[in-house]
C-alpha positions in Angstrom: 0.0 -28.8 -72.5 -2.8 -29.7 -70.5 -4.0 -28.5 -67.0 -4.4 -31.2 -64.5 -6.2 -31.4 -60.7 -4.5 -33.7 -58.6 -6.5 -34.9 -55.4 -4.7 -36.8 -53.0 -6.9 -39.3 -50.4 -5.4 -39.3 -47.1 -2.8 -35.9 -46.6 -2.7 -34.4 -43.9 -5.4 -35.7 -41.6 -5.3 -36.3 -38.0 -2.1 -36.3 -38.0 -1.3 -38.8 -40.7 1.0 -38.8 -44.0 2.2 -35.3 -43.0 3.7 -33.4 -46.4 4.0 -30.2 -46.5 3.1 -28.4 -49.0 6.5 -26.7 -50.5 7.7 -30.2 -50.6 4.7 -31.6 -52.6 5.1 -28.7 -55.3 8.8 -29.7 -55.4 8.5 -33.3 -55.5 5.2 -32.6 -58.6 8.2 -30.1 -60.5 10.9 -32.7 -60.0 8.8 -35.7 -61.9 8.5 -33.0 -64.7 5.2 -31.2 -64.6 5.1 -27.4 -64.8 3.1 -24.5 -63.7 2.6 -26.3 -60.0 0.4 -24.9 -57.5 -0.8 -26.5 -54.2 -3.8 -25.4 -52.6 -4.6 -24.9 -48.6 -3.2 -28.3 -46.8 -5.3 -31.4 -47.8 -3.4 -32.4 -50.6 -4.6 -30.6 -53.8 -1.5 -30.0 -56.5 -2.7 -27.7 -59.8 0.5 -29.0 -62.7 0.5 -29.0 -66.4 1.4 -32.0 -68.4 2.3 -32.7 -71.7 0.4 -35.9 -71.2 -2.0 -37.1 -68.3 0.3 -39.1 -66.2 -1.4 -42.3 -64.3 -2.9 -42.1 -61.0 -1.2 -45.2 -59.9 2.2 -43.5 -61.1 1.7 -40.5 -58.9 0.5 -42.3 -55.9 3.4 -44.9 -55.6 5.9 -42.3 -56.1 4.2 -39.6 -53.5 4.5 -43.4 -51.0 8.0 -44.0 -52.1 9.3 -40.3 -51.5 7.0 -39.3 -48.5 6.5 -42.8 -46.6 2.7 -42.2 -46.8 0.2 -44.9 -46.6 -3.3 -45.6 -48.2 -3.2 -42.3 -50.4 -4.7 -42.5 -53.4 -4.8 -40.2 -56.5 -7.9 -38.7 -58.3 -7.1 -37.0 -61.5 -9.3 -34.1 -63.0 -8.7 -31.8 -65.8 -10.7 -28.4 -65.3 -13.3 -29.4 -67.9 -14.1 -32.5 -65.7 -14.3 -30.1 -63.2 -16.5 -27.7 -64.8 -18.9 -30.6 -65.2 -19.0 -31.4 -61.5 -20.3 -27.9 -60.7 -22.5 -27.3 -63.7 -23.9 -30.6 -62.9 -24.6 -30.1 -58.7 -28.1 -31.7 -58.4 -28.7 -29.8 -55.3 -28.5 -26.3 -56.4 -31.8 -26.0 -56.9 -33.3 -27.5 -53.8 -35.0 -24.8 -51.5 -32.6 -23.1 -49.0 -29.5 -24.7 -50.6 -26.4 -23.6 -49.1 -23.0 -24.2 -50.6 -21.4 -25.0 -46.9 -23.4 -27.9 -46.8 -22.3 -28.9 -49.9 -19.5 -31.8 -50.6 -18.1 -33.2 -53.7 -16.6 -37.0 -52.6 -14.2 -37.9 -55.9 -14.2 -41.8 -56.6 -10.8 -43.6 -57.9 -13.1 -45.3 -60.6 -16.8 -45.4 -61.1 -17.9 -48.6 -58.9 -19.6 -51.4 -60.1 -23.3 -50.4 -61.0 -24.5 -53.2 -58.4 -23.5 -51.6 -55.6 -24.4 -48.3 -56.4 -27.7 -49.7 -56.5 -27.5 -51.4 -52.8 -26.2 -47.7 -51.5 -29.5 -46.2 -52.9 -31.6 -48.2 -50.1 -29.4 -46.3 -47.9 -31.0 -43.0 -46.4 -30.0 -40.7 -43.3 -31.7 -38.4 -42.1 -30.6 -34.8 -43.2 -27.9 -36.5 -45.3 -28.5 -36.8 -49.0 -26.3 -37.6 -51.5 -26.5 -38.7 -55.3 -24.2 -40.3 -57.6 -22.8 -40.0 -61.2 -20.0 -41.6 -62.4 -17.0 -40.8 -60.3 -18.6 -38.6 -58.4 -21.1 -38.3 -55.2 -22.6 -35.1 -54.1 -23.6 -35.5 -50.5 -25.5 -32.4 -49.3 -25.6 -32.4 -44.9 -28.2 -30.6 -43.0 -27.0 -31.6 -40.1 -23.3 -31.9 -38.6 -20.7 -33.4 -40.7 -18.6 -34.3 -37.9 -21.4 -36.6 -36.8 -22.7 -37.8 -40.4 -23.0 -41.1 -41.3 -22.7 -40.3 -44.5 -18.5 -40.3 -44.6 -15.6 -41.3 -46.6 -15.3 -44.8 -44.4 -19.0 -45.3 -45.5 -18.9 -44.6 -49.6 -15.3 -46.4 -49.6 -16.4 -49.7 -47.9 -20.2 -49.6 -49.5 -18.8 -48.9 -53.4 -15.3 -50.9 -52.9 -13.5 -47.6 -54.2 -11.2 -45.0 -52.9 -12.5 -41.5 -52.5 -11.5 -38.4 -51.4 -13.5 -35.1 -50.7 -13.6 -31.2 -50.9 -15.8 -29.1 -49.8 -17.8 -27.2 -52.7 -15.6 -24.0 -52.1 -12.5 -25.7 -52.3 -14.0 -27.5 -55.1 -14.6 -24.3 -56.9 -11.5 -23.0 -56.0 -9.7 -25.4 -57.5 -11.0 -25.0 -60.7 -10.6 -21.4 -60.6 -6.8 -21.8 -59.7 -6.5 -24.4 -62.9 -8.1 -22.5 -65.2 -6.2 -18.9 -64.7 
């Protein structure tokens, strides 16, 4: 039996593809899983599995039973997530500070060709660094007003993402592994 992080794009956001919670945990027990946990409202389901079940399967059936558009699925078990934050390239950098800290989770690893046109990309106050499926994007300035933002990675790398904040991130892991 495996652990498995679920990530859903897309739940729960400006009033959009409303679920609540109890009903996500239901719907996760009722396609089989066990153990299921949700955690706070943006669409993150802990489950156990006897197998790792496809991202495309979860995300059509979460349309089909809650009538949600454009979510998308990123799956993680909590040793892919243990790589994440063991891998942070910004927790060294002087003054880091984990509330500036987000973790945006890719649907795929993009093509290597436009990960190299989003490195001529630079804000200031807004870094961010890629590997793999993954983009760390550290904000010293307002996120709210960032240009760095879902919208931006998804249209520049041609991939879904979703993000968590490095707490939840953490958090998440924590609640998988216990």
């Amino acid at each position: 039996m495996q652990n498995y992080i679920c990530l859903l794009r897309s739940v729960n956001v400006s009033g959009a593809n409303i679920i609540k919670m109890t009903e996500l945990k239901a719907f996760f027990e009722t396609l089989g899983f066990q153990n299921v946990m949700t955690y706070i409202q943006s669409g993150n389901v802990i489950f156990n599995a006897e197998e790792k079940p496809s991202a495309s399967f979860l995300a059509k059936k979460i349309q089909e039973k809650f009538q949600t558009k454009n979510v998308a699925v990123v799956l993680k078990t909590p040793e892919a997530m243990e790589a994440v934050i063991r891998e942070n390239p910004f927790s060294d950098q002087p003054d880091f500070t984990t509330k500036k800290l987000y973790v945006y989770y890719l649907e795929s690893i993009p093509d290597d060709e436009r990960v190299a046109e989003l490195s001529n990309f630079s804000f200031e106050n807004e870094f961010f660094h890629i590997r793999n499926d993954i983009i760390y994007v550290y904000y010293d300035t307002n996120r709210g007003r960032a240009k760095l933002s879902n919208a931006f990675f998804e249209k520049k790398l041609g991939v879904r993402a979703t993000a968590r904040n490095w707490n939840t991130t953490n958090k998440l892991l924590l609640l998988a592994v216990d």
